[in-house]
C-alpha positions as CSV (number, residue, x, y, z in Angstrom):
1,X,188.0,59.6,315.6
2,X,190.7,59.4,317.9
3,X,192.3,55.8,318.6
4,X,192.2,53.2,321.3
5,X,193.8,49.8,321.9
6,X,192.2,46.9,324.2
7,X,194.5,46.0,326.8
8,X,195.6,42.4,327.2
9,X,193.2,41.5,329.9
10,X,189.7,43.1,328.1
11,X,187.9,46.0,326.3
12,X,188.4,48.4,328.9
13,X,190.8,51.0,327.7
14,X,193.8,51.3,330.5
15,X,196.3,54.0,329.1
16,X,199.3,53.3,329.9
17,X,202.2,55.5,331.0
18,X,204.3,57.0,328.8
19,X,203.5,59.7,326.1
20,X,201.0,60.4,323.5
21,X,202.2,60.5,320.0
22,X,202.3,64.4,320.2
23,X,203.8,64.3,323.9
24,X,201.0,64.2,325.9
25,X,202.0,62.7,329.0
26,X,199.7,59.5,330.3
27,X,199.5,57.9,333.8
28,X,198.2,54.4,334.0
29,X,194.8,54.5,335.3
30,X,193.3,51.3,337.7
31,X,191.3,49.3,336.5
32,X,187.4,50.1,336.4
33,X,188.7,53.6,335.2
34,X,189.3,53.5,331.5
35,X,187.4,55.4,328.5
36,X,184.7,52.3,328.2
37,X,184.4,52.7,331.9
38,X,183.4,56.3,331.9
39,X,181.6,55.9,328.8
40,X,179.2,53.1,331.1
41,X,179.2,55.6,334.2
42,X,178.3,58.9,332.3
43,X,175.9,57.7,329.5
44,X,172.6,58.9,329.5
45,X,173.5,60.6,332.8
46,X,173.7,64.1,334.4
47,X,176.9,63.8,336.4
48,X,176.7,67.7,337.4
49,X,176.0,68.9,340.9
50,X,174.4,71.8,339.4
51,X,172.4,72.8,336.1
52,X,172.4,76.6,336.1
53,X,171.0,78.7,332.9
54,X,174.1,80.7,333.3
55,X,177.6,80.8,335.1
56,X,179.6,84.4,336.5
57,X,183.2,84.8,336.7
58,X,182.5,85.2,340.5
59,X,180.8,81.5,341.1
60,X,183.1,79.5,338.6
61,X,186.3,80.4,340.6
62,X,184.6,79.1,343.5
63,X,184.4,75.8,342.2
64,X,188.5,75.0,342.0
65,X,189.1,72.1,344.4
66,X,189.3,68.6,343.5
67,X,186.2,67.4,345.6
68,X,184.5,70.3,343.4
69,X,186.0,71.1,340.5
70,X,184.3,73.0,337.5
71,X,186.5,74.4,334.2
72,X,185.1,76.2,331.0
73,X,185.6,74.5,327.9
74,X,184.9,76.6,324.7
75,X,182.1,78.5,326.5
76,X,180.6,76.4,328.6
77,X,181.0,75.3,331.8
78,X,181.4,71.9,333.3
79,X,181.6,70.2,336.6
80,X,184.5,67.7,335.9
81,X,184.8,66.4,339.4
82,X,183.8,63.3,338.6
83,X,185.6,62.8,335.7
84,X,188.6,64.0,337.1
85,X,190.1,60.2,338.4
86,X,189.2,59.1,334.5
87,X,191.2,61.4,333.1
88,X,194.6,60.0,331.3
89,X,197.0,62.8,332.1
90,X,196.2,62.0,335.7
91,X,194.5,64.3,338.3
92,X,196.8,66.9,339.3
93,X,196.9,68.1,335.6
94,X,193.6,68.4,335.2
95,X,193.5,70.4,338.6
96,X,195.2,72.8,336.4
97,X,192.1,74.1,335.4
98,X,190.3,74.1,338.3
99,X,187.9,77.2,338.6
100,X,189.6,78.8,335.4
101,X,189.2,78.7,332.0
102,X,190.8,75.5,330.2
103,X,190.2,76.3,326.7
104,X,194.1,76.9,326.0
105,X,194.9,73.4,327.8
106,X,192.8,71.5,326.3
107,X,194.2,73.0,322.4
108,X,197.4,72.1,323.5
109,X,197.3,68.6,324.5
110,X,193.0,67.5,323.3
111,X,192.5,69.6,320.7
112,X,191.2,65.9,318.9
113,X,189.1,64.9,321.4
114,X,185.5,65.0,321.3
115,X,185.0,67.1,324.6
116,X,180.9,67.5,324.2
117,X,180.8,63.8,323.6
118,X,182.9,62.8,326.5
119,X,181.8,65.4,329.8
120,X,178.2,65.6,327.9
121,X,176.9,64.4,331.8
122,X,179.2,67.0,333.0
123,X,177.5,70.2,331.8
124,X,176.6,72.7,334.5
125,X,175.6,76.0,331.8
126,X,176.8,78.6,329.9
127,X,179.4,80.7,330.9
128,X,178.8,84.1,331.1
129,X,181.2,86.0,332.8
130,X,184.4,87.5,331.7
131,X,187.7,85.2,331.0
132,X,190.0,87.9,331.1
133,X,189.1,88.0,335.0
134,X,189.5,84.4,335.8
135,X,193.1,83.2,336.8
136,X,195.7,81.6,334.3
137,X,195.8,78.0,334.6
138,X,198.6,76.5,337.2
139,X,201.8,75.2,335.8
140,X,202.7,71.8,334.6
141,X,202.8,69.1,337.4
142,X,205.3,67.7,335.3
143,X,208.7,68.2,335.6
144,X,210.0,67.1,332.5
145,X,207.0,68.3,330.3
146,X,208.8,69.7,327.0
147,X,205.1,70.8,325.4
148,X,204.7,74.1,324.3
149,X,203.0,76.9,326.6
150,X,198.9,76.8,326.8
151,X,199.1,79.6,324.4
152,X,199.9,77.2,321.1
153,X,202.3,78.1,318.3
154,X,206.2,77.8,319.1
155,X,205.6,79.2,322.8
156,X,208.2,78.7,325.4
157,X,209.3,75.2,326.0
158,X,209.6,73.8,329.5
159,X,211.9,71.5,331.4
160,X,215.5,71.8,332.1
161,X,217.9,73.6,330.2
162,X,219.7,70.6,328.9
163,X,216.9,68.6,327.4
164,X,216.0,72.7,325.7
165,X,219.3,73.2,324.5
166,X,219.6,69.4,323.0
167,X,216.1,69.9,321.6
168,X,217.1,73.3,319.5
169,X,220.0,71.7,318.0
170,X,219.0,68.5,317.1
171,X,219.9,67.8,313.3
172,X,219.7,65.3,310.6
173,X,222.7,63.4,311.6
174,X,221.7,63.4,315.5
175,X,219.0,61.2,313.5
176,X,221.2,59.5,311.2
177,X,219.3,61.0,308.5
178,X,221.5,61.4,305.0
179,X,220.5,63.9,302.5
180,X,222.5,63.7,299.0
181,X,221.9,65.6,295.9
182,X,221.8,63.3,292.9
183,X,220.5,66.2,290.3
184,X,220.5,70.1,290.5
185,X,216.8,69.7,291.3
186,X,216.4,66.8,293.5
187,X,217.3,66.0,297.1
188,X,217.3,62.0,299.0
189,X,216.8,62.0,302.5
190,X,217.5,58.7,303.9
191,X,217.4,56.7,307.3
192,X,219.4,53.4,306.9
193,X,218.9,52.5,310.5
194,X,214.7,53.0,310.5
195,X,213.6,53.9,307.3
196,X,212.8,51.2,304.7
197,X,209.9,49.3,302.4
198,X,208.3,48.7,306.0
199,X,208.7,51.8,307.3
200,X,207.8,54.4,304.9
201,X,205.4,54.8,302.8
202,X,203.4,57.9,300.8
203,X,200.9,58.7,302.7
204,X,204.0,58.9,305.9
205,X,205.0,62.0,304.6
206,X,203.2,65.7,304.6
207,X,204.7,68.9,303.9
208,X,204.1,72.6,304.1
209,X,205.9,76.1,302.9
210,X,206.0,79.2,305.3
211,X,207.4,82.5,304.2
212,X,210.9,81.6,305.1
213,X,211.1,77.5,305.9
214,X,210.1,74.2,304.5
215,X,208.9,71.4,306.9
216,X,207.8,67.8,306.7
217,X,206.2,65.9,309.0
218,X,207.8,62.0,309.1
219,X,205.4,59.4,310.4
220,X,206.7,56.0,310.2
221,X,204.5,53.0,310.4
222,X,206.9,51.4,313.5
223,X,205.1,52.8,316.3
224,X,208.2,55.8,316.6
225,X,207.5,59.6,317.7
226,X,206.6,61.7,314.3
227,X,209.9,63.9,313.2
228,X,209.8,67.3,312.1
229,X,212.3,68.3,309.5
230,X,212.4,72.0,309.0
231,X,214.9,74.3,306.4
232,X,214.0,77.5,308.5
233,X,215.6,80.1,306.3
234,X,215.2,78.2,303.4
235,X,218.2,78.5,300.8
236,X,218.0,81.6,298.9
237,X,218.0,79.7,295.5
238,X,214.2,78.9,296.9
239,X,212.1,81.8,295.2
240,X,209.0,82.4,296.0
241,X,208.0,80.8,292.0
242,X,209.0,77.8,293.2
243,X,207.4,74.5,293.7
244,X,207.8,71.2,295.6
245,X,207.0,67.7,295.0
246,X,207.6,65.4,297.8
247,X,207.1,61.4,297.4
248,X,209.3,58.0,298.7
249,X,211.3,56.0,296.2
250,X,211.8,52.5,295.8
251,X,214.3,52.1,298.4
252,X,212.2,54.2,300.8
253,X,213.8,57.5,300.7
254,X,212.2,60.7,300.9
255,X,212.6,62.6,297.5
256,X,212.3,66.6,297.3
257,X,212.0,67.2,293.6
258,X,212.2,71.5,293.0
259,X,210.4,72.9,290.3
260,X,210.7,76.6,288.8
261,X,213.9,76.7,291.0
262,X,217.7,77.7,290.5
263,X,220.2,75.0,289.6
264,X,222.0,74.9,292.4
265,X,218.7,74.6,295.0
266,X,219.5,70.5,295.3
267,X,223.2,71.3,296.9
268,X,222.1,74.3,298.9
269,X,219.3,72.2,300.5
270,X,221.9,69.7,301.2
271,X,224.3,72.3,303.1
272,X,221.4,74.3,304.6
273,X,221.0,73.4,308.3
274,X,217.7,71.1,309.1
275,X,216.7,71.2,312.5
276,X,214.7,68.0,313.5
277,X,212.0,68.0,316.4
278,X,210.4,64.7,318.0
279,X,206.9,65.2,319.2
280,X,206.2,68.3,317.2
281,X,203.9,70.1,318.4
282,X,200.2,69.7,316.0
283,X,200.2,72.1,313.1
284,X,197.3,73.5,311.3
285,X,197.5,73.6,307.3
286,X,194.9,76.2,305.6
287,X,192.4,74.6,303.4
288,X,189.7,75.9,301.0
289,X,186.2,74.2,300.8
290,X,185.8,73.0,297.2
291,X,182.7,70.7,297.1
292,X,179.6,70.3,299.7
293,X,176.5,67.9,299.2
294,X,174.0,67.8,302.1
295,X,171.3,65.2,302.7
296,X,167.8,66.6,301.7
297,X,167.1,66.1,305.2
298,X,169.6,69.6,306.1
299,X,168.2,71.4,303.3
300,X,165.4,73.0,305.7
301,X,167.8,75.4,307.2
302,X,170.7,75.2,304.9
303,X,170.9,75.2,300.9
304,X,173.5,74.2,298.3
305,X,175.7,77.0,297.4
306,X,174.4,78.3,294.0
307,X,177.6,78.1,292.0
308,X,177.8,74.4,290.7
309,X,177.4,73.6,286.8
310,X,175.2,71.4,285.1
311,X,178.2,69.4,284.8
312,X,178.9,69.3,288.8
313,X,175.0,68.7,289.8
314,X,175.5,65.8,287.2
315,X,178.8,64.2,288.9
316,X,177.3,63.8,292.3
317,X,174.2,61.8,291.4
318,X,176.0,59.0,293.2
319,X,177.4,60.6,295.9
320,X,174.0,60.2,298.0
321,X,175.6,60.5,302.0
322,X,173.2,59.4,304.5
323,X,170.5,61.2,306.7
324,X,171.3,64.3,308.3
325,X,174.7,63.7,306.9
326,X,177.1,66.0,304.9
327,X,179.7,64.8,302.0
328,X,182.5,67.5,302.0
329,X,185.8,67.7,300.0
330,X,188.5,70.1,301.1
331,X,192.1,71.2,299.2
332,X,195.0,73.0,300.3
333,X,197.3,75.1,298.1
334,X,200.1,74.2,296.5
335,X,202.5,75.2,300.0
336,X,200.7,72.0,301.9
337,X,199.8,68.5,301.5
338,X,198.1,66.6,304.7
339,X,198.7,62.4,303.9
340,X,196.6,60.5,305.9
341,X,197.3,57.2,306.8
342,X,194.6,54.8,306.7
343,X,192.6,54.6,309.7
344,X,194.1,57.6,311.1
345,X,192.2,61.3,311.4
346,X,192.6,65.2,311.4
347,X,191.0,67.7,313.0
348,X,189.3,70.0,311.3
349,X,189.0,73.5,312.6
350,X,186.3,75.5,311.5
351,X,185.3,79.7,312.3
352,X,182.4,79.8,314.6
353,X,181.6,83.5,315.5
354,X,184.5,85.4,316.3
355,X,186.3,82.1,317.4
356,X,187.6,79.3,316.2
357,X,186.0,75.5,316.5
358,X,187.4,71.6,316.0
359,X,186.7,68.5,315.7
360,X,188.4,65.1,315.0
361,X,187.0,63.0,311.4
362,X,188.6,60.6,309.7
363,X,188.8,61.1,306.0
364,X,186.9,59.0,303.2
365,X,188.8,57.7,300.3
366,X,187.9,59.8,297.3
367,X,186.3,57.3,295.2
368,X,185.6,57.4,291.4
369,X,182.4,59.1,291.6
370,X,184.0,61.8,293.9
371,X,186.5,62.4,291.0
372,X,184.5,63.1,288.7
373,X,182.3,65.2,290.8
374,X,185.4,67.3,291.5
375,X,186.9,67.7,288.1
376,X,189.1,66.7,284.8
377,X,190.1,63.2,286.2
378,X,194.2,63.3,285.1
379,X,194.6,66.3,287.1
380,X,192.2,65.1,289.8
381,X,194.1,62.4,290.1
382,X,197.5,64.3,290.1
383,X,196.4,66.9,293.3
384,X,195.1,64.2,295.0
385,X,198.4,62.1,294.4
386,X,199.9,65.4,296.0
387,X,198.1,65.1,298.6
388,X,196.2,68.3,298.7
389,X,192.8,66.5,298.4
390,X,190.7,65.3,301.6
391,X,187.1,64.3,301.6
392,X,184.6,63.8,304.9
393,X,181.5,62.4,305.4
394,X,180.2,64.5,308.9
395,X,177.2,63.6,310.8
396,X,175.1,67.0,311.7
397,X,173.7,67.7,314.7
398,X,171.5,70.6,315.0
399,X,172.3,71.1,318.5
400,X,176.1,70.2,318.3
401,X,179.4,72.7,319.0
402,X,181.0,72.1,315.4
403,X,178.8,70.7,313.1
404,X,176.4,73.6,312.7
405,X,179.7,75.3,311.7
406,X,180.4,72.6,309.2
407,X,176.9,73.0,307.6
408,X,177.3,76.6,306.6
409,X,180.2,76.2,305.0
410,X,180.2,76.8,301.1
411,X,182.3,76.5,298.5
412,X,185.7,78.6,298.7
413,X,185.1,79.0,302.8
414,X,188.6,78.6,304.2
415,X,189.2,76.0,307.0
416,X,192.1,74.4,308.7
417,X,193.5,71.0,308.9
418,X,195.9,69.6,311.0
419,X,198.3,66.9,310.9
420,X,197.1,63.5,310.5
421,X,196.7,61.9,314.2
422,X,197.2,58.0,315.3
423,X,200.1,55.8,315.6
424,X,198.8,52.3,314.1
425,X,199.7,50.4,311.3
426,X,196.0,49.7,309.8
427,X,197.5,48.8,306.5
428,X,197.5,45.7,304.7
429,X,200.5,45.3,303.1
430,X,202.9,42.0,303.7
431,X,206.3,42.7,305.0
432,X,208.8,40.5,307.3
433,X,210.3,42.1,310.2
434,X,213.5,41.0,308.8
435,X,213.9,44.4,306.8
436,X,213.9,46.3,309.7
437,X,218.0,47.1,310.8
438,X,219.0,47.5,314.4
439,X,215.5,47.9,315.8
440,X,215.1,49.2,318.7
441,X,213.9,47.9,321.8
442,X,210.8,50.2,321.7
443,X,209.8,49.3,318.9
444,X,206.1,47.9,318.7
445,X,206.2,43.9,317.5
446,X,203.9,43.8,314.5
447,X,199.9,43.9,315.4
448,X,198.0,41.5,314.1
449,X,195.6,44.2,313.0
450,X,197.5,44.3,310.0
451,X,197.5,41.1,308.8
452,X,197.3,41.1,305.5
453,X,196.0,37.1,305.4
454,X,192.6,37.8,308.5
455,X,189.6,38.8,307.1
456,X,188.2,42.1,308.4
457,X,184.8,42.4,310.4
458,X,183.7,45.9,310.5
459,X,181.0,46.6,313.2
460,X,179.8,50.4,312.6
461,X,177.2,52.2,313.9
462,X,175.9,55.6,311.5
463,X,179.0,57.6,310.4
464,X,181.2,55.5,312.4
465,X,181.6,53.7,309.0
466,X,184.4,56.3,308.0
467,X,187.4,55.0,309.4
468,X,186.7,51.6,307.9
469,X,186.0,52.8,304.1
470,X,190.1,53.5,303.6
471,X,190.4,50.0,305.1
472,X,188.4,48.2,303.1
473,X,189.3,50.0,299.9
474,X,192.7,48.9,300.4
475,X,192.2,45.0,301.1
476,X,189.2,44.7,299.0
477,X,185.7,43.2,299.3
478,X,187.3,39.9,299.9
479,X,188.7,40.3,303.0
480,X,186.3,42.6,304.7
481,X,182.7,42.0,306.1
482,X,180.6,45.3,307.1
483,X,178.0,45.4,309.4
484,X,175.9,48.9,309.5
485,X,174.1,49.7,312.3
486,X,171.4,52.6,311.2
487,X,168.0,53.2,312.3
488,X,166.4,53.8,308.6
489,X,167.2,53.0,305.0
490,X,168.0,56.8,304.7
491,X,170.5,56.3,307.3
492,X,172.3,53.4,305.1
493,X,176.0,53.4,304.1
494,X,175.6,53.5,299.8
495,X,176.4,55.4,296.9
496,X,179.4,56.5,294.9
497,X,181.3,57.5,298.1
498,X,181.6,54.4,299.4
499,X,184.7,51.9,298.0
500,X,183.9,50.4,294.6
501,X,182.7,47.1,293.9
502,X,180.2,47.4,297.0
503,X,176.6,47.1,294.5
504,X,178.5,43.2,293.7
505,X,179.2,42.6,297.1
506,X,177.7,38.9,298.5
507,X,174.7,39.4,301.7
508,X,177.4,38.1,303.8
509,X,179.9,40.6,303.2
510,X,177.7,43.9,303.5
511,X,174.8,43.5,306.3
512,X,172.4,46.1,307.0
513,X,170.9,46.2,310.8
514,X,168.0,48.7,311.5
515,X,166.4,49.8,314.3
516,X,163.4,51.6,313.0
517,X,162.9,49.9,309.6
518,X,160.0,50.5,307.7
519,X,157.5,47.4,306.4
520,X,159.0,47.3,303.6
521,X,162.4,46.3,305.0
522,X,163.4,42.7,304.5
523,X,167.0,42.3,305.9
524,X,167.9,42.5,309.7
525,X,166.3,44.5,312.8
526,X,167.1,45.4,316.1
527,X,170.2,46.7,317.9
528,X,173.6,45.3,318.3
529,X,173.4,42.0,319.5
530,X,175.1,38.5,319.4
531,X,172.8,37.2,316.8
532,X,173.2,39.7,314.1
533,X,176.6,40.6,314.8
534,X,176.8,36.6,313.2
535,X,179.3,34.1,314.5
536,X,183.2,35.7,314.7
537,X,185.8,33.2,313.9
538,X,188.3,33.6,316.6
539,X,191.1,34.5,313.8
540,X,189.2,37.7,312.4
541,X,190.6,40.7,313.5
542,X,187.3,43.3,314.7
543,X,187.2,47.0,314.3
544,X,184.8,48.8,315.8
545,X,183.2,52.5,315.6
546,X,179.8,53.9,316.4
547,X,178.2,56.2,319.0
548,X,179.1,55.8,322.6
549,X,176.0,53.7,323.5
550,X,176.8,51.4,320.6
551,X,180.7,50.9,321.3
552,X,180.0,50.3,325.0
553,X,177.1,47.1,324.1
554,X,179.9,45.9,321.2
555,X,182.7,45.5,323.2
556,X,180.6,43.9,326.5
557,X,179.1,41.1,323.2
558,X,182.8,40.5,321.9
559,X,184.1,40.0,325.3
560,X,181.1,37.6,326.0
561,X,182.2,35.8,323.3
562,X,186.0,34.9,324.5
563,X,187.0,36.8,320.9
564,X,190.9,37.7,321.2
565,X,190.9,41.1,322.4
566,X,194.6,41.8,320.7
567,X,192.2,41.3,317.4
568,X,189.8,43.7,318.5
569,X,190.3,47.8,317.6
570,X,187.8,50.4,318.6
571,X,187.9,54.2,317.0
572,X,186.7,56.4,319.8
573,X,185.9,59.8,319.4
């Protein structure tokens, strides 16, 4: 799920100008035109002028002006016009596309958006003509936009010479970045000015090994750009036998520790030039599927791969995921490791035909019953410690773009992960600003949202549960209430892959709400509303996640209620 703050004056998303965390660049849209706002004017609605079984190359390109504008996205074709004064990039970018093909744009600077979810009123058909015919998108309306071409990878970069030439030679000290080599084996990289107990943590850091370079991907919990530090040649004392290990110390340095490697690989990573890139551009990690467990419900068209033990069938008694819903667990090799923060997502890129499909999802903590579904607990617990362990609890739709992707997919099936997404410190850990040296002035104040002290209200509807599992996993029963939103008992958050301690857990702090109970059913019914949402102490902080429909009716009841929208967070995919 993707991540949005309330502004100051309500729950209607305003984005505000600036960038995105990977460079994106954002206009602030008027009021009345935010996400929630076109999530009210679209759902539930058919927004197109036209609904046509099929779409030629020769009618698309006549739809390319802004009082009729229609792009393909991923096949099919959509009638964006009115869309087009919601979007965040402003309207001149998204004219880009205009009659053309917007597939390449929309990997570049959306790939984590849910795109069926959002233009779903926008759909005019299928395209069936021939993209090699249709024109290239038009260039950037920005002048200073540094992002790579629409093609992805390394591309060409954009903007004056200057800001190119200052960008290719930026280095650890243009960072005031220190890297010492205590041992043969071992290299400390570390950031006196920014970097600290606050700052940095484990799960800030991922890495990944290419053929000739080393890179790690710095995401500090201050609200700052993410840094990419790349050795690209690596030192030559770097065989391909070797190994990496890649954690933060006590004072909050990053420590590379080299295994199977020369003697002299600390010093030579030391000397060897690092380039460092803000913004990078998103990169993709390669991952192998290593456990699946489908709800009965998906069995109809799909069944378990036929490879699991006794033991393995035995392990995931637990790990019952709800209706229609699909527990997977993905590794990389030992040459990547994707940390998520909590509250924070991927995307996950699966093969679909000859092409390539995505989506955004939050990863599940793994949980002890996931452990020991997976393997030998010590060195379970050591690769995920590594970070080379994620685990997903996906919602299937028959008729969806991804998900039928998703469901095929059995053990060994490679897929792709990219870096973890967000900018918000969702943890709960105390700290006092007062660690933090020479910040600067663009520096986020602390968010209440991370209060260690507040108790948590979770308000989720189906799968939307996901992004709050890490959070309440990490401040415990004790500080959290969740509220489920479901239509059956089926549908029910439960079982092993949910944080422990839930089966003890008081009514009060774990409420079920269905809509479509059966008799039997003795806890709440209905839909979201004020009475069993339950009364909200104005100093909770309120996360919410759920399907459109659902988000749109929480945040109208919490801003009925006068609750403090700076402690209200909605996920929206």
């Amino acid at each position: 799920m993707s991540l949005q703050v309330p502004t100051p004056g309500g729950l209607t998303a305003k984005a505000p100008a600036g960038r995105s965390e990977y460079g994106r660049v954002k206009v602030a849209l008027p009021r009345g035109k935010g996400l929630l706002d076109w999530i009210h004017k679209s759902n539930g609605k058919n927004l197109a002028a036209a609904r046509l079984p099929k779409v030629s190359t020769e009618e698309l390109v006549k739809h390319n002006k802004q009082s009729d504008c229609w792009i393909v996205l991923f096949g099919q074709v959509y009638d964006i016009t009115p869309y087009l004064e919601y979007h965040p990039g402003g309207v001149p970018e998204l004219m880009r596309a205009a009659g053309t093909d917007a597939t390449g744009l929309f990997n570049q600077y959306h790939s984590w958006v849910n795109y069926d979810s959002m233009l779903k009123a926008c759909i005019v058909g299928r395209f069936d003509g021939d993209t090699a015919k249709l024109p290239p998108p038009d260039p950037s309306t920005l002048d200073d936009d540094d992002s790579t071409s629409a093609g992805g990878g390394e591309g060409s970069m954009r903007g004056a010479g200057k800001e190119m030439s200052a960008l290719a030679h930026s280095t650890l000290d243009s960072h005031n970045i220190r890297a010492i080599s205590p041992s043969s084996h071992c290299v400390l990289l570390s950031c006196l000015s920014h970097w600290n107990e606050r700052t940095m943590r484990r799960e800030c850091i991922s890495h990944s090994i290419g053929e000739t370079s080393l890179r790690l991907l710095v995401k500090t919990m201050d609200g700052r750009n993410p840094l990419e530090l790349k050795w690209d040649p690596l030192p030559s004392s770097f065989s391909p036998s070797s190994s990496i290990a890649v954690s933060i110390d006590e004072q909050a340095r990053i420590r590379l520790d080299f295994i199977h490697a020369d003697d002299v690989i600390g010093q030579e990573f030391v000397t060897t030039r690092c380039s460092v890139k803000e913004k990078p551009p998103l990169a993709f990690h390669e991952a192998r599927v290593l456990r699946t467990f489908r709800h009965p419900s998906l069995l109809s068209t799909m069944t378990s791969s036929g490879d699991e033990t006794d033991e393995e069938e035995r392990g995931k008694e637990s790990l019952f995921p709800p209706r229609d819903s699909l527990l997977l667990i993905v590794e990389t090799d030992e040459t990547a490791a994707v940390r998520v923060p909590i509250g924070h997502h991927v995307e996950l890129r699966v093969r679909k035909g000859a092409s390539q499909v995505a989506r955004p999802y939050t990863p599940v903590p793994l949980t002890a019953a996931m452990r020991r579904w997976i393997g030998e607990e010590e060195e379970v617990a050591k690769r995920e410690s590594s970070g080379r362990l994620l685990a997903f609890l996906i919602k299937i739709y028959s008729d969806g773009v991804v998900t039928p992707a998703i469901e095929r997919l059995n053990t060994n099936d490679l897929v792709h992960i990219s870096d973890p997404i967000g900018s918000i410190d969702f943890s709960s850990l105390p700290y006092s600003t007062a660690t933090v040296s020479l910040p600067p002035p663009t520096v986020s104040l602390p968010s209440p949202i991370n209060d260690w002290k507040r108790t948590v209200v979770c308000l989720v509807g189906g799968t939307g549960v996901t992004p709050m599992l890490g959070v309440i996993q990490e401040r415990g029963w004790e500080r959290c209430r969740l509220i489920a939103y479901n239509k059956t008992e089926e549908d029910t958050p439960r079982g092993g892959w949910m944080p422990e301690g839930m089966d003890t857990v008081s009514d009060d702090r774990l409420v079920h709400v269905l809509s479509s109970a059966g008799e039997s059913w003795r806890g709440e019914k209905g839909r979201v509303d004020r009475h069993n949402m339950g009364e909200m102490k104005g100093s909770e902080i309120v996360f919410v996640c759920g399907p459109d429909g659902f988000v749109q009716e929480t945040a109208r009841l919490l801003q009925e209620s006068g609750h403090p929208t700076d402690l209200v967070h909605i996920f929206q995919g």
